[in-house]
C-alpha positions in Angstrom: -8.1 -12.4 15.1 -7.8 -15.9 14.1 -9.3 -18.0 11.4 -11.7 -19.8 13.8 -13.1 -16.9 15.7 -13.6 -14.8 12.3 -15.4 -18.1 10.9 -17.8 -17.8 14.2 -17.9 -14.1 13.8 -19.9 -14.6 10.3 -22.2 -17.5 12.0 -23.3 -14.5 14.2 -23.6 -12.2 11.6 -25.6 -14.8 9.3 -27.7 -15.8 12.4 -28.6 -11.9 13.2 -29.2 -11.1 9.5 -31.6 -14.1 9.2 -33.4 -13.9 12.7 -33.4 -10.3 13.3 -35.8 -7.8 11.5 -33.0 -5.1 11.6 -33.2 -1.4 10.4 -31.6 -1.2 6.5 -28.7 0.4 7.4 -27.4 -1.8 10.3 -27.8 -4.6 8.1 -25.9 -3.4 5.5 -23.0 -2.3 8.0 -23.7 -6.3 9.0 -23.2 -7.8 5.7 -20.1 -5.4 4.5 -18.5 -6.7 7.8 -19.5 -10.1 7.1 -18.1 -9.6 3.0 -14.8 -8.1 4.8 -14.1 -11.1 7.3 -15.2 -14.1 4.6 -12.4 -12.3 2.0 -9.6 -12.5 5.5 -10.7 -15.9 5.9 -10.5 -16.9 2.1 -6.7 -15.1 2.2 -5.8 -17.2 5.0 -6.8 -20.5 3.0 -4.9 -19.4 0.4 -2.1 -18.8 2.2 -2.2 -21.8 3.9 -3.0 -24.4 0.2 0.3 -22.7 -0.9 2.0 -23.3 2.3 1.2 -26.8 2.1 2.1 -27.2 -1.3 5.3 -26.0 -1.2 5.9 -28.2 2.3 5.0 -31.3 0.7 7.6 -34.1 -0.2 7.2 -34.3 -4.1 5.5 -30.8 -4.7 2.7 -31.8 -6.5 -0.1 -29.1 -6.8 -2.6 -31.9 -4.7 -0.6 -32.7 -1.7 -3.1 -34.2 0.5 -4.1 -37.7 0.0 -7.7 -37.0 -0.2 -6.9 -34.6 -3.5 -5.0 -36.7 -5.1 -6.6 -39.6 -5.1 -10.0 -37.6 -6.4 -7.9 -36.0 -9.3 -6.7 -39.8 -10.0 -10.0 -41.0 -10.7 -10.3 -38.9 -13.7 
């Protein structure tokens, strides 16, 4: 599943856990899911910060401009 229907899957899930009056148990199974696909999708961002960093041109631990300039103005 990719990152972008998993983040959509836990909208849904959020939306039916906050809308819905649901029986205990099928919210529980609801938010376990929801825990289960938020730690894949916090994996993949991971993955991806380190794949960036070690693509970047100099290597430094901030490689997009945004970062840097933030960690600058300290």
């Amino acid at each position: 599943m990719k990152f972008s229907s998993k983040m959509d899957e836990i909208e849904g899930i959020v939306a039916r856990l906050e809308k819905e009056s649901l029986p205990l148990e099928d919210a529980l199974a609801l938010f376990e899911k929801g825990i289960g696909l938020i730690g894949e999708c916090q994996k993949f961002l991971t993955e991806a910060r380190q794949r960036v960093t070690l693509l970047s041109l100099d290597g430094s631990e901030s490689p997009l401009p945004e970062e840097r300039r933030a960690s600058e103005s300290f």
